[in-house]
N, C-alpha and C positions, 0 to 999 in steps of 0.2 A: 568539675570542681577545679577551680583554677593552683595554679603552684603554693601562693601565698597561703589561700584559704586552707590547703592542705598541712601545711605547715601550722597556721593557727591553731585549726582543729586539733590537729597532736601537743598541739603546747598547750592547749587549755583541758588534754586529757591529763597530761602530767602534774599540771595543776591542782588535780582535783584527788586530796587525800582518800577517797573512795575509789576511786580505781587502783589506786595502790593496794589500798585494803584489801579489795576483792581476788584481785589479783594473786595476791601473796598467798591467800586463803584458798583459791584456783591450786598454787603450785604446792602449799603446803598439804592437802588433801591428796594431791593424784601420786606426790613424793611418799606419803604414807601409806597410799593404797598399793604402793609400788614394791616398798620393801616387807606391809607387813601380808601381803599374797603369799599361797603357798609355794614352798619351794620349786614345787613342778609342775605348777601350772605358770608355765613360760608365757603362751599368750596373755593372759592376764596382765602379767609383770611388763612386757613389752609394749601393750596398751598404756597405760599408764605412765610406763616411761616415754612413750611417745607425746603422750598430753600434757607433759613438763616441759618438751622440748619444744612443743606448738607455742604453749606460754611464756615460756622464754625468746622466741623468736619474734613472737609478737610483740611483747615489750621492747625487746631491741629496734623493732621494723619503727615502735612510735616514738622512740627516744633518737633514732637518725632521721626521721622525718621533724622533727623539733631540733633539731641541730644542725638542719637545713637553716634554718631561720638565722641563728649567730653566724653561721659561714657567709649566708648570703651578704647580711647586712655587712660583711668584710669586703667584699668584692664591688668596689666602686672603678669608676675610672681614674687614670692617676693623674696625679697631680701635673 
């Protein structure tokens, strides 16, 4: 997959109020499964706080891959 097309692809996921949706829905379940885990069972809790953090990382990994796009488009030769 070449640079641009990667870059498309991430902007036309950000695009799409469905991924956001899901998404949120992704972080707001494993954030719930996170705190409302029993006290002592730490694996549990640490599962799920890891599955927040995967979610989040991935949102971020497609929102700098789409901001690839505005920077590039800034990097012309100069005048």
């Amino acid at each position: 997959m070449k640079p641009e097309e990667r870059i498309a692809a991430a902007q036309a996921l950000l695009d799409m109020p469905l991924f956001h949706l899901l998404m949120g829905e992704l972080e707001t379940a494993a954030v719930n499964a996170c705190v409302n885990a029993r006290h002592t069972d730490h694996e549990t809790r640490a599962a799920f706080a890891a599955e927040v953090r995967a979610i989040r990382n991935f949102k971020g990994k497609i929102k700098f891959l789409a901001e690839e796009q505005s920077s590039a488009c800034g990097k012309g030769a100069p005048a």
